[in-house]
C-alpha positions in Angstrom: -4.9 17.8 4.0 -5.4 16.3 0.9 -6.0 12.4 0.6 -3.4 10.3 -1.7 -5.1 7.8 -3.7 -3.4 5.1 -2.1 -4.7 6.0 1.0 -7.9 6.1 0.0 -7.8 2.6 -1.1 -7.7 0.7 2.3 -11.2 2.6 3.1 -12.5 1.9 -0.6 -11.9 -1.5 0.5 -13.5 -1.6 3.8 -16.6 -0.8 1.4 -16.0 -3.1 -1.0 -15.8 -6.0 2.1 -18.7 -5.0 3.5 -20.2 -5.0 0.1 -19.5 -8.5 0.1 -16.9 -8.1 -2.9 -14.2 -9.4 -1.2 -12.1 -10.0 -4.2 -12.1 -6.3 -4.8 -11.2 -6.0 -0.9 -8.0 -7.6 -1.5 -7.3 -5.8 -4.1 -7.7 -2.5 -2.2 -5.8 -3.8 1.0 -3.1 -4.4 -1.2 -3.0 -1.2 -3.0 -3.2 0.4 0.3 0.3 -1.5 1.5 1.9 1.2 -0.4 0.1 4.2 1.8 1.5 7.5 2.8 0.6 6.9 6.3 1.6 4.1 8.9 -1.5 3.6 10.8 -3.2 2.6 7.1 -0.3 0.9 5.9 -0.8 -1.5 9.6 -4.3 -1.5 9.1 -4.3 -2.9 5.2 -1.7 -5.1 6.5 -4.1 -6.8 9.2 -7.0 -6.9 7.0 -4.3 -9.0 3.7 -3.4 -11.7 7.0 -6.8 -12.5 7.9 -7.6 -13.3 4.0 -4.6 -14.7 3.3 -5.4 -17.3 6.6 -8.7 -17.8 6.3 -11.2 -20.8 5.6 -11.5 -21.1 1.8 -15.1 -21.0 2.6 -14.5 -17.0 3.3 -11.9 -16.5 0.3 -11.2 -18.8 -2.2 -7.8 -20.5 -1.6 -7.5 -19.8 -5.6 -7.8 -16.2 -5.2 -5.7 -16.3 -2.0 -2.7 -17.6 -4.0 -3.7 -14.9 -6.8 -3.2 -12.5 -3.8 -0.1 -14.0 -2.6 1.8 -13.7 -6.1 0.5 -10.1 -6.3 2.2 -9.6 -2.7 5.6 -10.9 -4.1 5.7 -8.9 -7.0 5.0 -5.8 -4.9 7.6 -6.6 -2.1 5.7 -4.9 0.4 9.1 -4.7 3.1 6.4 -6.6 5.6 8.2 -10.1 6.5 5.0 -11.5 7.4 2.7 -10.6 4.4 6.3 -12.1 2.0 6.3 -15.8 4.8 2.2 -15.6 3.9 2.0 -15.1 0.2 4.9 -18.1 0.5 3.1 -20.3 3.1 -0.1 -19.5 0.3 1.8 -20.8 -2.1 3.0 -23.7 -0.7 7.0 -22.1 -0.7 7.5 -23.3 2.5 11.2 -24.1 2.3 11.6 -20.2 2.1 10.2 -19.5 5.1 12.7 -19.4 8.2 12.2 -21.2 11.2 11.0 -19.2 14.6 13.7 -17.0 15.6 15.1 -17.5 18.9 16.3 -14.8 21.7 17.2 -16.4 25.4 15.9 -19.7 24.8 12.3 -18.4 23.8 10.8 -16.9 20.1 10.6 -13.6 20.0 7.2 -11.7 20.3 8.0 -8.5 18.3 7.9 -8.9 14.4 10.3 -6.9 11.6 7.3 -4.7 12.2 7.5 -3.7 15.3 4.3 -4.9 16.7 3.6 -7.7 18.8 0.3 -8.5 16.8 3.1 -9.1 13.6 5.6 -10.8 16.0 2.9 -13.3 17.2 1.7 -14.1 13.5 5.4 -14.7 12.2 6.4 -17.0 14.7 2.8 -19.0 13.6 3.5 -19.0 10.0 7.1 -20.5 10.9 6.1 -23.1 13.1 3.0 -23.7 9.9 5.8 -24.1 8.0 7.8 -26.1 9.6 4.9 -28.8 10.2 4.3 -28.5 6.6 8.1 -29.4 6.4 7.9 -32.0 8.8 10.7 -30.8 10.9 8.0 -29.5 14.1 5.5 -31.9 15.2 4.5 -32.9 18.6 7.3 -30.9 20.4 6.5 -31.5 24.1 9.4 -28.7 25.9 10.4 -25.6 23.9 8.8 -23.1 21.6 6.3 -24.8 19.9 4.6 -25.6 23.4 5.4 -22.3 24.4 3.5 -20.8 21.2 0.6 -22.3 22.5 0.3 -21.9 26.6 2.7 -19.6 27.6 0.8 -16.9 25.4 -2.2 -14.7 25.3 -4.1 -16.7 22.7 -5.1 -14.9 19.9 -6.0 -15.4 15.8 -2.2 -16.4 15.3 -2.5 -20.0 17.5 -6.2 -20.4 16.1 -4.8 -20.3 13.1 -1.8 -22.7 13.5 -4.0 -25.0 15.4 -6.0 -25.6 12.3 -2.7 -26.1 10.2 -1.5 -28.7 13.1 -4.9 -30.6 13.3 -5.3 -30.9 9.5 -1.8 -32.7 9.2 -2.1 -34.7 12.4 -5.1 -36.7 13.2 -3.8 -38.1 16.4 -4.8 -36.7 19.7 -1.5 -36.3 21.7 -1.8 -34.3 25.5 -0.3 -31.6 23.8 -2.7 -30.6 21.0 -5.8 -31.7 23.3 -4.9 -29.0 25.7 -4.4 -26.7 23.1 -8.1 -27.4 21.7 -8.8 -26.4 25.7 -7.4 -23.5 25.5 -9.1 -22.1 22.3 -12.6 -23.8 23.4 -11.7 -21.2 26.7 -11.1 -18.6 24.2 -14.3 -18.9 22.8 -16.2 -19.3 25.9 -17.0 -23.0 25.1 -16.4 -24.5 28.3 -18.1 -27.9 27.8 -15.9 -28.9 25.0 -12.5 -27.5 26.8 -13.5 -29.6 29.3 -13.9 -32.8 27.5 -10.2 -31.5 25.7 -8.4 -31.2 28.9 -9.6 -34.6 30.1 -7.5 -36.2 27.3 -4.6 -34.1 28.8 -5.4 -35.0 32.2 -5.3 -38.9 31.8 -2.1 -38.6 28.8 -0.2 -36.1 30.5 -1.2 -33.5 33.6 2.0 -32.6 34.1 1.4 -30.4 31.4 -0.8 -28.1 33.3 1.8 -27.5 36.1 4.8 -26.5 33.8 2.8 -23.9 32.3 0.3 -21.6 34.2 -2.0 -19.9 31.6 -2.9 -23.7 30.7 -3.5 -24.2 34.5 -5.7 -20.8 34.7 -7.7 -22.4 31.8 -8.2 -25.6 33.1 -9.4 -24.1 36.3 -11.9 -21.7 34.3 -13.4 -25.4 32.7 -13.7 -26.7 35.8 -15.8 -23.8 37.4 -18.2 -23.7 34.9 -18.5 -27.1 33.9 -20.4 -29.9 35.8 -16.6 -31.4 37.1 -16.5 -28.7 40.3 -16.2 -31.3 42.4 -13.3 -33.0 40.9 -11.4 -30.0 40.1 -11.9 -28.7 43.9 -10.2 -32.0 44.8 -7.6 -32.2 42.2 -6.4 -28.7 42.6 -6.0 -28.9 46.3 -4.1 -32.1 45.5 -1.8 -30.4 43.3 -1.6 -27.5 45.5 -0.3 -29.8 48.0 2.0 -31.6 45.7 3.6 -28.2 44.9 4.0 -27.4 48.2 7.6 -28.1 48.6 8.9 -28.3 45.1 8.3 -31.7 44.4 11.5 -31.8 42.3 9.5 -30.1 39.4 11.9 -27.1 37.6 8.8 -24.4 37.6 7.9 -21.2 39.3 6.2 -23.0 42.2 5.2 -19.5 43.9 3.3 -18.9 40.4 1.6 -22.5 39.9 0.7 -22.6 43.9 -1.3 -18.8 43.2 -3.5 -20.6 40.5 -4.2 -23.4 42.3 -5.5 -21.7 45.4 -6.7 -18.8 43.2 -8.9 -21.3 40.5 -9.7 -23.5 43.6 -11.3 -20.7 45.7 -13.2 -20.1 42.4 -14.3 -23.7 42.0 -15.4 -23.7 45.8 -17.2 -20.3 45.5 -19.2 -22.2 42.7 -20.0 -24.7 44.7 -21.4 -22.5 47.2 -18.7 -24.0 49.8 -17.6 -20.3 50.8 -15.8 -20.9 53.5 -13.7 -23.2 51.8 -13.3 -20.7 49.1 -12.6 -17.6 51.2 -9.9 -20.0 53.1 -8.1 -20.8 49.5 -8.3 -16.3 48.2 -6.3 -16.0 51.2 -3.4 -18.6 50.5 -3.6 -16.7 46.8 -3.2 -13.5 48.8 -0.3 -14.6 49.9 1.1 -15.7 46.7 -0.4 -13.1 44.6 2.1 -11.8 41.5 1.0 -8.4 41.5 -1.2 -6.1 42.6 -4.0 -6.7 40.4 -4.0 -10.2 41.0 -4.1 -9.7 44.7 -6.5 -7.1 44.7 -8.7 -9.7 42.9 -8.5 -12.0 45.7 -9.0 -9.5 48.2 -12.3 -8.8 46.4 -13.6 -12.6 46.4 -12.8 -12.5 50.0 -15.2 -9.3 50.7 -17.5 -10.3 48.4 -17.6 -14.1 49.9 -18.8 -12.2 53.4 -21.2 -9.5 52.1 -23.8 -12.1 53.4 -22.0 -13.1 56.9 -22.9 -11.1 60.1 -22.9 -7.2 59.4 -19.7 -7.8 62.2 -18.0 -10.5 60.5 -17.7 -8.4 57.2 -16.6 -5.0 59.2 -13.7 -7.4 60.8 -12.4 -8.6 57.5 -12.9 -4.9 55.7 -10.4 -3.7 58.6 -7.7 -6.8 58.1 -7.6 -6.4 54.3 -9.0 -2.7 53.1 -5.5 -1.6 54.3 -4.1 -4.1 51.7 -5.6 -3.3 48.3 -3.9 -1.5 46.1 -6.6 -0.2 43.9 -10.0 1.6 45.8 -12.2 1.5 42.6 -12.2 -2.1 42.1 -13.7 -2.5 45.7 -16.7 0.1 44.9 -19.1 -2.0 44.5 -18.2 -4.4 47.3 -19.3 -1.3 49.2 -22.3 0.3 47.4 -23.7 -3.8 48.1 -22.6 -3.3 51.9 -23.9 0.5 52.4 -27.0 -1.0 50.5 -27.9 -3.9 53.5 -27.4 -1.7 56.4 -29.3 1.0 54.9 -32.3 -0.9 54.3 -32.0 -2.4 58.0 -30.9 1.3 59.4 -27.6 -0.1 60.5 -26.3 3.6 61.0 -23.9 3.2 63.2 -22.3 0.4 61.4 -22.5 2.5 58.4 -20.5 5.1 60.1 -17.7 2.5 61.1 -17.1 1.3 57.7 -16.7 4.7 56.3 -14.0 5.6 59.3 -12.1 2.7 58.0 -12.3 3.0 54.0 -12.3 6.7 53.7 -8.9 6.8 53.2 -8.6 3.8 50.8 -12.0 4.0 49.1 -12.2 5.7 45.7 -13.8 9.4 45.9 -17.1 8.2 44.2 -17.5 5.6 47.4 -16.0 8.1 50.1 -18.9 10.4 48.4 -21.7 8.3 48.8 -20.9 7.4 52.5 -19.9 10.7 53.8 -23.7 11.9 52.2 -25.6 9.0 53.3 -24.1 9.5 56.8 -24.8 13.3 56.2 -28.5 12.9 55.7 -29.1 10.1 58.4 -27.5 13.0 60.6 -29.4 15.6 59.6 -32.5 13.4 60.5 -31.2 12.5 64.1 -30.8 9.0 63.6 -26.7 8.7 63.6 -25.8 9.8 67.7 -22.0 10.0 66.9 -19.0 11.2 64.5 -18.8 14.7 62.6 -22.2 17.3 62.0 -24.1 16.5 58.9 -22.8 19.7 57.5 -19.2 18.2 57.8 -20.2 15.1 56.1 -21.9 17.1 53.4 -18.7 19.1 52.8 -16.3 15.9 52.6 -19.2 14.6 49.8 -19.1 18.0 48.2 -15.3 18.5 48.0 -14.3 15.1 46.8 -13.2 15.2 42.9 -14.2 12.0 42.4 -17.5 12.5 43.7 -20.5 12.0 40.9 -22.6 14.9 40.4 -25.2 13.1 41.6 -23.8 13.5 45.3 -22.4 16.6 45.0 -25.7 18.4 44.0 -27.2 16.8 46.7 -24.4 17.7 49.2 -24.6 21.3 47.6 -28.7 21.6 47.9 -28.0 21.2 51.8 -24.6 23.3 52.5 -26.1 26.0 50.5 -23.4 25.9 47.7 -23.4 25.7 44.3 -22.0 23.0 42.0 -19.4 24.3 39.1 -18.2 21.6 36.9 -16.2 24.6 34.6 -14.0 26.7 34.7 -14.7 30.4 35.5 -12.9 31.4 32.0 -13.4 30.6 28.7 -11.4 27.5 27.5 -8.9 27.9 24.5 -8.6 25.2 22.1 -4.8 23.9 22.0 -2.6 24.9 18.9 -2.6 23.2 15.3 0.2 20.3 15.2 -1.3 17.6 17.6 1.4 15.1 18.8 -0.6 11.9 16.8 -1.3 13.4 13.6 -1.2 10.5 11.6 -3.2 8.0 13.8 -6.0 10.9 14.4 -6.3 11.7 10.6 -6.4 7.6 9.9 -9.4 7.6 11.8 -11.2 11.0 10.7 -10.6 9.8 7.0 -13.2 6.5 8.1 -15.8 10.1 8.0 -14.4 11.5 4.9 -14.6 8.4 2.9 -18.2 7.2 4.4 -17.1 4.6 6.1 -17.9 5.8 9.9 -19.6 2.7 10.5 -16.4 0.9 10.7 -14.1 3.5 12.8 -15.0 2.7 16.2 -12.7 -0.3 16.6 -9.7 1.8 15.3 -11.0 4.2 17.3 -10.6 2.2 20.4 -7.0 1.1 19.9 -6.0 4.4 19.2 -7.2 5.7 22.3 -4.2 4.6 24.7 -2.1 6.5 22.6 -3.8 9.9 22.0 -3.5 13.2 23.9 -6.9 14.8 25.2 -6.9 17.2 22.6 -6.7 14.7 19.9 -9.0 12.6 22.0 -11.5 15.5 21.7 -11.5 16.0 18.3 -12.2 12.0 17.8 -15.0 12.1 20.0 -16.1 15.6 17.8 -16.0 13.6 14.8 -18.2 10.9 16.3 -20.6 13.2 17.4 -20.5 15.0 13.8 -21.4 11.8 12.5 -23.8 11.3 14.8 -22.4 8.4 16.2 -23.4 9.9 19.6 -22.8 6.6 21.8 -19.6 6.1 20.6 -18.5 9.9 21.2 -19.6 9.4 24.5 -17.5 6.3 25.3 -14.6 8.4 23.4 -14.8 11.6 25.2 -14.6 9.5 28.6 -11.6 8.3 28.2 -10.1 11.4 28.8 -12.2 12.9 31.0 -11.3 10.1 33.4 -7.9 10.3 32.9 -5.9 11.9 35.8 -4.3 14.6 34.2 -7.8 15.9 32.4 -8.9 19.6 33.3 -12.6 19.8 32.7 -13.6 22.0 29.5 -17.5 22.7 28.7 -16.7 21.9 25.5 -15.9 18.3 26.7 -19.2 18.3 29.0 -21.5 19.0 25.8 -19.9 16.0 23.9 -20.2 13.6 27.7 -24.0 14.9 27.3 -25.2 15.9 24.0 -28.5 17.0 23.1 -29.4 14.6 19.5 -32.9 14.6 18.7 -33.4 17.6 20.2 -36.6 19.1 19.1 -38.2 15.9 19.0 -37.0 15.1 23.3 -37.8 18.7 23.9 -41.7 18.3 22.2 -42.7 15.6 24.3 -41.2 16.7 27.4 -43.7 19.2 27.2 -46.6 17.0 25.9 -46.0 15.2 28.9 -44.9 17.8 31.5 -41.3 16.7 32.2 -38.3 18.8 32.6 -36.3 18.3 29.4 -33.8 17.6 31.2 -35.2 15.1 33.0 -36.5 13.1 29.9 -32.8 14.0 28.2 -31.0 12.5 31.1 -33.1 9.4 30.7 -32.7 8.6 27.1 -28.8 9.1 27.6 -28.8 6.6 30.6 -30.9 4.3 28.5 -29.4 3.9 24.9 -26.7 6.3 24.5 -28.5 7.9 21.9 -28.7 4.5 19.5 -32.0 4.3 18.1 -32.2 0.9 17.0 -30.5 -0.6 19.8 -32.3 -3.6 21.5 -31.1 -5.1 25.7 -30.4 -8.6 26.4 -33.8 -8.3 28.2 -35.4 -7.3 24.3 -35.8 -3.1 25.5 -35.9 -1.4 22.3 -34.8 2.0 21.3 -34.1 5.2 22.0 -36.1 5.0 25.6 -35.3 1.1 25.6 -39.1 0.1 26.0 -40.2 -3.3 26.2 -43.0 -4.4 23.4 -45.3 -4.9 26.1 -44.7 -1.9 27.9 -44.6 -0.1 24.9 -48.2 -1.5 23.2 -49.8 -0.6 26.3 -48.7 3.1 26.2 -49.9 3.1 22.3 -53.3 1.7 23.4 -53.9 4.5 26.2 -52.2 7.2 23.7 -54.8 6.0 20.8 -57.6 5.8 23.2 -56.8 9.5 24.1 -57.1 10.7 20.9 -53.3 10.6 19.7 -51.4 9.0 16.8 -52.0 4.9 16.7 -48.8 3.6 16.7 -49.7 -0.1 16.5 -50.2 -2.0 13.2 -51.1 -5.8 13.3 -50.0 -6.1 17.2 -46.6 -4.5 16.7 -44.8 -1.1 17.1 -41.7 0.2 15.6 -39.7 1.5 18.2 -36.9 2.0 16.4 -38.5 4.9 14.9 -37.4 7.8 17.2 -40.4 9.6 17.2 -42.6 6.7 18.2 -40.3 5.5 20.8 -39.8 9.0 22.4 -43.0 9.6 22.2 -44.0 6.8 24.1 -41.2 6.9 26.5 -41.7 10.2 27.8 -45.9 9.5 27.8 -44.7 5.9 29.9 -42.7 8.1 32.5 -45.5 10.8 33.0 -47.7 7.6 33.8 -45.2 6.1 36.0 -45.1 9.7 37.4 -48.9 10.0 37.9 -49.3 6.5 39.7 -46.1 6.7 41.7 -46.7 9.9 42.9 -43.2 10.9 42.7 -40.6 11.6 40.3 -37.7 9.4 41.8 -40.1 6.5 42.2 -41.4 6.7 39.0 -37.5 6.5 37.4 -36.6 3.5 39.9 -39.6 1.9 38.2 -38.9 3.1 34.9 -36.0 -0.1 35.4 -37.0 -1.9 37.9 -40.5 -1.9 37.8 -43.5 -0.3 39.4 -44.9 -3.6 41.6 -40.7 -3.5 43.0 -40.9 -0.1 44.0 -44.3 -0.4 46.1 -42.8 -3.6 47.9 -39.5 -1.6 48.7 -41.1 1.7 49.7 -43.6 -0.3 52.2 -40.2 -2.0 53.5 -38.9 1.4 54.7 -41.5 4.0 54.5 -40.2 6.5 57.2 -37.4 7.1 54.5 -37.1 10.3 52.8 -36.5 9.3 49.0 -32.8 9.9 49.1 -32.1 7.7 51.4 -35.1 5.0 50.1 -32.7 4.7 46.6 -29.5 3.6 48.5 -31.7 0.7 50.1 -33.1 -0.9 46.7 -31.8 -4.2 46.8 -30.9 -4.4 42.7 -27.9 -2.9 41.9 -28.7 -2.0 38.6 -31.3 -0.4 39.8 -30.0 1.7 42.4 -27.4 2.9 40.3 -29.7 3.2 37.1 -31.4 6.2 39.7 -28.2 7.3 40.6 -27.0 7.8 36.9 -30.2 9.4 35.7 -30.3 11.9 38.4 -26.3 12.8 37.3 -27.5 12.8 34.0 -29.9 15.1 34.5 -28.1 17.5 36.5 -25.7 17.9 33.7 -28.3 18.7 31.4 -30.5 21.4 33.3 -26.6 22.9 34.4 -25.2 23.0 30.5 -28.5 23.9 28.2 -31.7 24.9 30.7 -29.7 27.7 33.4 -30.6 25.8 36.3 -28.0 25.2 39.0 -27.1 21.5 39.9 -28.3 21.4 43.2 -31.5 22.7 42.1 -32.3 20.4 39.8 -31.5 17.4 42.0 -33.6 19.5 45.0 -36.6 19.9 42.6 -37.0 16.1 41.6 -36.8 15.0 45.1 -39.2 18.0 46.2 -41.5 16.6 44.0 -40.8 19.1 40.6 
């Protein structure tokens, strides 16, 4: 398809921006208004608001208004690029006041989107501060604007616009301030904003329960706990039988307990705070929210009496809506009773959840309990070769837990499909939004496609969604292709395709991973599974924890592997106490030479990946804690959860890898690392 030049223009000025020419930029955006294709057409459009409301700081206010008569001549159709270039100009007696449908603004603009909606009703209320005719409103939409919406760049914007006019602090704008110090993760300052509100006018916060959510977030994380545990259970109480106050009671009462069992929990008073989840419970909206207080309640008791927990698992397990977001409430509990051999009581939560639990979860019990049978040490429920089959057989089970299952049952793990795939027909369903995004490759802007990418996701087919994540990977963006690729692979319609399996575990880098996984004597796929877990393939990428690379070494770590490779005779990666490792080749290099150490003084392959993340001192003090376990079973008791599942993944990873490229069954790849290679 060939590309029009006005649709090149939007992605000639994403170069120009990141150039720093931002003038140019605008220029670009504007041109682009007039593109053949909608998604561009939205996206210039997005791009022309944020100039046209930014700080003059980031664009000139003279070239802004430059911009804004450009816009008028052009009469782009948009009604919210026309009300800016006015507002720019200072036309505000030509923009219309905030138009009203059942007593509230409306959210969806002339075009169509929210997003457009949102920033139209801003610009109107701008203007009509500017006008004089909105100011201070403390019922109806203005308010509304601000605390009865997800907040966003359109009421960060109009805050500015209302602050620069009026210098006063009224209840009203200092719990707006709040809400966008909350936006911004600023939590002391919303604080200090909401007190002003709190001693002019704390009604405020129970006619309008976003505000009150916020509030309650300030108060968690401030040094106020204790005053907002009190205040919100006096408000709570308050609310209790109406107290004359036109609201949605039900609503307001939620956040109370809801925020107040998350004040208490900070507070370490969990009693307290499991009592207050339950009166949410109660109160809950909808299911997400009253899944989420389930989950506090679990979570509060993962530290109470193995008995305690089991009880409240069998009240409220029948009552969540959604198994997944309880997974790792019980991948924390298998973890304690398998590091104190708690069998049994391992077998009795899995007879309650293994209906409710997601298949990853009802996996990982039904092996566990599988293996502890197979050893003699669980007296009662199904054969271990029953359990195995229930691990085996469940489609949400990981690989990871399958191959093990399959490595005892004698079976044999097939991810594919027995014949070939077909790829699906020219004419995909999203043409236009795919080929928006594939142009970010053919114009050399790849750098900047993964945010589009994201949005578009929702709204893509699989196929389509597979020949994003292609592009990625053609571009060898191979993190991002990942992330693409599994979002339709986890979707529950998805049929599994090998074509999709090659892009969830690609093979970049390849003759340089393959090289010194035999230098060092690791399976390739061991070493590929590894890197993948680690980085995602992004070579320059650096942790919280300051792990750099490819293999995500630490600079110490990583100096002491270059001294022992240079003392050996090998290539001396360190110059004036420092080592590039975001160089691929020195940061494989060392990765896979760090693992075959790890190897060597762990005496096992497992150990030496649970102390590739969690360190090698760890993994002797666990492995003295329970040394009668076989290394299967040793991994579900390490008490880091990143940990335990960093082993986990790896494994998975790994499997994949020696199933797709290498000819090596699944089973046998997980058997042979446990054996020892």
């Amino acid at each position: 398809m060939g590309i029009a030049r006005n649709d090149a223009a939007f992605y000639e000025g994403l170069r120009a921006e990141h150039g720093d020419d931002r003038v140019l930029a605008v220029s670009l955006y504007e041109k682009a208004l007039a593109s053949s294709l909608a998604p561009v057409k939205k996206a210039a459009l997005d791009k022309l608001i944020l100039f046209l409301t930014a700080s003059d700081a980031v664009f000139p206010v003279a070239e802004k208004k430059r911009s804004a008569e450009r816009i008028l001549k052009l009469s782009p159709g948009e009604k919210i690029l026309t009300d800016l270039a006015r507002y720019t100009l200072e036309q505000y007696g030509a923009i219309a006041g905030p138009v009203l449908s059942g007593g509230t603004a409306e959210t969806a603009g002339s075009s169509g989107t929210p997003e457009a909606g949102l920033w139209e009703r801003a610009v109107a209320f701008g203007a009509a501060i500017r006008r004089g005719t909105v100011y201070n409103t403390e019922d109806g939409i203005f308010m509304d604007f601000f605390f009865a919406e997800t907040l966003g760049l359109p009421q960060v914007w109009l805050f500015g616009e209302w602050e620069a006019l009026y210098n006063e602090d009224t209840a009203q704008k200092a719990a707006a301030r709040g809400r966008l110090a909350i936006l911004r993760g600023d939590y002391g300052p919303a604080m200090n904003a909401f007190s002003i509100t709190l001693d002019l006018d704390a009604s405020l916060f129970l006619r309008y329960p976003e505000l009150l959510g916020d509030l309650g977030r300030a108060f968690q994380y401030s040094d106020r706990q204790k005053e907002g545990a009190e205040l919100f259970a006096q408000w709570a109480g308050f609310l209790e039988t109406g107290a004359g106050l036109s609201v949605d009671i039900k609503t307001q009462r939620y956040m109370l307990f809801y925020f107040g069992g998350r004040i208490e929990r900070q507070r370490q008073r969990y009693s307290e705070a499991a009592a207050l989840f339950s009166g949410a419970l109660a109160l809950a909206p909808d299911d997400r929210q009253a899944d989420a207080c389930i989950w506090y309640i679990l979570s509060l008791a993962l530290n109470e009496p193995v008995e305690a927990f089991i009880s409240l698992l069998s009240e409220y397990g029948p009552l969540w809506r959604d198994g997944s977001y309880f997974s790792d409430i019980l991948d924390r509990f298998s973890q304690r009773l398998c590091s104190t051999g708690q069998w049994k009581d391992l077998y009795r939560v899995f007879t309650l959840v293994k209906d409710l639990a997601d298949g990853s979860t009802v996996a990982q019990y039904a092996y566990i309990l599988g293996r502890v049978r197979s050893l003699g040490l669980l007296g009662e429920g199904p054969d271990a070769g029953e359990l195995f089959r229930t691990a085996f057989e469940e489609s949400g089970a990981s690989f990871y837990y399958r191959g093990l299952s399959a490595s005892f049952l004698g079976e044999s793990v097939e991810p594919l499909p027995p014949k070939p795939e077909t790829r699906p027909a020219a004419g995909l369903e999203h043409w236009e939004e795919l080929d928006f995004i594939l142009n970010f490759f053919r114009f050399g802007c790849g750098d900047f496609a993964y945010p589009y990418a994201q949005r578009a996701l929702p709204y893509l087919s699989i196929p389509e969604i597979r020949v994003l994540a292609e592009a990625f990977a053609g571009a060898e963006r191979w993190g991002e292709s990942i992330r693409i690729i599994s979002a339709g692979v986890n979707r529950d319609s998805y049929e599994v395709q090998r074509q999709d399996m090659e892009l969830l575990y690609p093979r970049p880098f390849i003759k340089l991973i393959e090289e010194n996984a035999l230098e060092a004597d690791l399976p390739r796929e061991i070493l590929f599974g590894l890197i993948r877990t680690e980085s995602f393939f992004f070579p320059d990428i650096v942790s919280s924890a300051g792990a750099v690379g490819l293999a995500q070494l630490m600079p110490a770590t990583a100096l002491d592997m270059a001294g022992r490779i240079a003392r050996q005779g090998g290539p001396d990666y360190e110059k004036d106490g420092e080592i590039d490792l975001k160089d691929p080749g020195v940061n494989v290099h060392l990765g896979a030479w760090y693992l075959n150490y790890l190897i060597r003084t762990a005496g096992s392959p497992v150990q030496a990946l649970i102390a590739y993340n969690g360190g090698l001192g760890r993994v002797r003090r666990w492995q003295r804690a329970r040394p009668e376990l076989p290394e299967d079973l040793f991994l579900e008791t390490i008490e880091f959860t990143e940990t335990r599942e960093y082993g986990r993944r790896v494994l998975a990873a790994a499997t994949a890898y020696g199933y797709l490229y290498y000819g090596l069954s699944m089973e046998g790849v997980i058997a042979d690392i446990y054996r020892g290679l």
